[in-house]
Structures are given as C-alpha cells and as structure tokens.
C-alpha positions in Angstrom: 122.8 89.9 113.3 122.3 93.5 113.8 122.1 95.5 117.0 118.7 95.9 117.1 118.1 92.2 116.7 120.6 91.8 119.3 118.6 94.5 121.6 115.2 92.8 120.5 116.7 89.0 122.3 117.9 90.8 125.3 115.1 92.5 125.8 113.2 89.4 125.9 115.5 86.4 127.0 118.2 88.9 128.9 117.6 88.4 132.9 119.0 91.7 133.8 117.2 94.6 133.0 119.7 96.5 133.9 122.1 95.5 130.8 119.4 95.3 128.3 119.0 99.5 129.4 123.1 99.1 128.7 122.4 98.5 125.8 120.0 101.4 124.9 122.5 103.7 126.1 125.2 102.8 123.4 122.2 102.6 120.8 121.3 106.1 121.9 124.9 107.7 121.5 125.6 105.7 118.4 122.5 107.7 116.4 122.9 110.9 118.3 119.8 110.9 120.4 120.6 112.5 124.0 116.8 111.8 124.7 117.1 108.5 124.8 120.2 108.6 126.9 118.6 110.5 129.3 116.1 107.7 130.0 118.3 104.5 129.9 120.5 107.1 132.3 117.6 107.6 134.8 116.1 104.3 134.9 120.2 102.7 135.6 120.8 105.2 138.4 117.6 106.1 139.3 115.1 108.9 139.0 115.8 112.2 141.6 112.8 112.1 144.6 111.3 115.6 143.3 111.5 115.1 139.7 108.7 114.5 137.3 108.5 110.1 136.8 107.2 108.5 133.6 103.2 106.9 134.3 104.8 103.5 134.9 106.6 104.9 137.8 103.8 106.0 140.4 102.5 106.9 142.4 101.6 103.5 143.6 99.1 102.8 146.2 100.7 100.9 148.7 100.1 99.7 152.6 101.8 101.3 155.4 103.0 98.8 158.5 104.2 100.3 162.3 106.1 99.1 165.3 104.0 99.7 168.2 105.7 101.3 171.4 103.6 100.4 174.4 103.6 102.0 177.5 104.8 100.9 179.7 105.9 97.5 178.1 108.6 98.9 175.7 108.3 98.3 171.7 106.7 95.3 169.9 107.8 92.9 168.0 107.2 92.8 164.5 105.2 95.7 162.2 101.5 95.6 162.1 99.4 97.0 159.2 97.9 100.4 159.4 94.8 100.7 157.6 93.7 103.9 156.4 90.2 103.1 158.3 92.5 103.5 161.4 92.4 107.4 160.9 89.7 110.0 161.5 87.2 110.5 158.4 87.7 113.5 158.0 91.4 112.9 157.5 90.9 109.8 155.0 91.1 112.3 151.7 93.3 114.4 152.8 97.1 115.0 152.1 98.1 112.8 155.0 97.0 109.8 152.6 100.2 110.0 150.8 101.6 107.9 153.2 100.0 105.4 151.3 101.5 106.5 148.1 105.0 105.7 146.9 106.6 106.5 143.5 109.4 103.8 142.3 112.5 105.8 141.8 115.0 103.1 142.4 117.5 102.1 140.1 116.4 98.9 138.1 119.3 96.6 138.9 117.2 97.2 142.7 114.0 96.9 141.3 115.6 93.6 139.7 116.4 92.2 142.5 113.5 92.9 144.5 112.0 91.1 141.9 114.0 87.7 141.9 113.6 87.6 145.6 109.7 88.1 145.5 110.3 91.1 148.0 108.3 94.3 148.5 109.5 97.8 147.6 110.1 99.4 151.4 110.2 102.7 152.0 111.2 103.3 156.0 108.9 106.8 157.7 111.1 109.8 158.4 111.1 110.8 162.0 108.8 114.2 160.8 106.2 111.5 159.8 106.1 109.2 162.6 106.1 112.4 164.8 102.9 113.9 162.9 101.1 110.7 163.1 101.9 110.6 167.4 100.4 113.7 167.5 97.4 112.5 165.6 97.1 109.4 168.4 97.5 112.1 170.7 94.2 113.8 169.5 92.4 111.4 168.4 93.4 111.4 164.6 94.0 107.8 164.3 92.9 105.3 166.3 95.2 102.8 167.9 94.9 100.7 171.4 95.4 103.0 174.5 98.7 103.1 175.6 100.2 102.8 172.5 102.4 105.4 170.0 104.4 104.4 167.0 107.9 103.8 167.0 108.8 102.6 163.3 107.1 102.6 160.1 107.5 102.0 156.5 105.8 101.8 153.1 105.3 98.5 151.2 104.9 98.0 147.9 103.7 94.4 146.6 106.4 92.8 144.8 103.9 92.3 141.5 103.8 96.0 141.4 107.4 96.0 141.2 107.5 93.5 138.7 105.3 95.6 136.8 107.1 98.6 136.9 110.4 96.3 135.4 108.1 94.7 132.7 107.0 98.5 131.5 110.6 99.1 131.2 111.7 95.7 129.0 108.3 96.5 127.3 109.7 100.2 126.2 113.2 99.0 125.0 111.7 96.2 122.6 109.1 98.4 121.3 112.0 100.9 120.7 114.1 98.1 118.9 111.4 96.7 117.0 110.2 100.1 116.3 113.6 101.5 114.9 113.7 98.1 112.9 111.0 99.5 110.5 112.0 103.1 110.0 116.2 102.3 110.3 116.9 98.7 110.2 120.4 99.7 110.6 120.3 101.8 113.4 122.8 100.9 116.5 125.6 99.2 113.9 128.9 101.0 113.5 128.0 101.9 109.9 124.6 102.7 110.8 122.6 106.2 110.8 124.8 108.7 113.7 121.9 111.3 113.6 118.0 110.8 114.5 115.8 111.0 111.8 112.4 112.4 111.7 110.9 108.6 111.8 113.5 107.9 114.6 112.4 111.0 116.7 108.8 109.7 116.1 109.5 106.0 117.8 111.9 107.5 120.2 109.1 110.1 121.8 106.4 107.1 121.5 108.5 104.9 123.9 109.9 107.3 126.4 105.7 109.1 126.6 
C-alpha cells in the first residue's frame, strides 16, 4: 500500500483529524511543497486571530448568551440568550453585530474534541465588550429588564457548525490524496517524486482555495 492510499483510509476511517493533517505534513515535505505545510501547520496549531482564514473557517453566525447582574440582588445564575432584537434598530446592521460573528481559529485536535463531546464552540466577551454593551443599557441601546447590567458573556457556536468546519478539513486531505493519486500515484513514498510538479501544484492550490 502506498502513502496515499494510506492517507486516503485515514482520512476516512481515522478518528483524529488531527493525525490524518500529520500525515499531510510528512506528505508535504516528502514532495517539496511548503504550501501545503503551511496549511496542515495552521490547521494543527491554529490559525493567528487577525490573519486571513480559508471560507470553511468563518465567520460563522452564532448566538451570544449574558450573566445578568441585578441591582440590587447580585449576579444571576446561569447565561441567558441575547437576541439581536434586544438592541436598538438602528444598531441591528451595524458593526456592533459582530458579536454575533465568530471565525474558528482553534487548533483541530480542539475542534475534535468539541466535536466528540457534542459541545459548542465558546468564545468568552472581553471586558471592552461587556463595557460597550453597559453603556448601550445605559442609553437605551439594548433593551434589557430595569435594573439590570451584564456581568459575563460569551459567543456560542452550534456544535454541527463545528463538525462542519472538521468535515471541510477531512474533506480537503482526501481530495488532495485522491487527487495526487491521478497525476503522481507515487507521491508521499520514500522513492516517490521530492519536487511538485505542475499537475501537483494544480491539485495542491484546488484543495487549500
């Protein structure tokens, strides 16, 4: 069995995406191709916040929950949902929205797990956010019960968008593999090709668009 086959089983029977993308990464220094070693790189240790993100990435729409602080009475338990139809309407397409926006730059051994556990993506509100959206209560921005600011807050995304974002990935290394097996059925073995040909380049820059 050659690599590729071996990289076309793992990519479909392998649990963890994270060594299938282990597996890209010796593919990609065994023909030569930093390109690709750049990608299986990014997507094991994770994509930097302001960097451009492949489509499959985000931004993802996503719900935004809050810890109440009530006063007098203290914080509530639990988070509630905060739906955008809590906030003025003239603030509903504005830049504030992006609260409700969140692009998946975790590693995806996370994203893996998330997955196995059925869990959403969380992203917890800087203190600059939840102090923006206080001062919004305080003018009538966003309309909450009277008496009440917000202590906590997060970003939640579904865990089937999650599992989407790991399928796109498993979806890019076996069209790679079976790709390559057309144009360099030999590509990824010791003896194989240790330089990207033309054809290579071609199914290399499909995948990683």
């Amino acid at each position: 069995m050659g690599f590729l086959d071996m990289l076309i089983d793992a990519a479909r029977q392998v649990p963890s995406t994270a060594d299938v993308l282990r597996g890209v990464r010796l593919l990609a220094r065994r023909i030569g191709s930093a390109e690709l070693e750049a990608w299986a790189d990014r997507e094991l240790s994770g994509y930097p916040e302001d960097g451009r993100l492949p489509s499959y990435r985000g931004p993802y729409r996503c719900e935004a929950h809050v810890r109440y602080r009530r006063t007098p009475g203290g914080v509530t338990p639990g988070m509630a949902p905060l739906p955008q139809s809590a906030f003025a309407e003239e603030l509903r397409d504005s830049r504030l929205m992006r609260v409700y926006e969140v692009a998946v730059v975790d590693p995806v051994d996370h994203l893996d797990d998330l997955v196995r556990a059925g869990a959403p993506l969380v992203r917890p509100w800087g203190g600059v956010q939840i102090d923006l959206i206080n001062r919004l209560i305080d003018i009538g921005g966003l309309d909450v019960e009277p008496g009440h600011t917000i202590a906590a807050a997060e970003t939640r995304l579904a865990g089937d968008s999650v599992a989407k974002v790991v399928d796109s990935v498993r979806s890019r290394v076996l069209g790679l593999a079976l790709g390559l097996e057309r144009v360099a059925p030999s590509a990824g073995d010791e003896d194989g090709p240790s330089s990207v040909s033309p054809a290579m380049h071609e199914v290399i820059t499909k995948t990683l668009a």
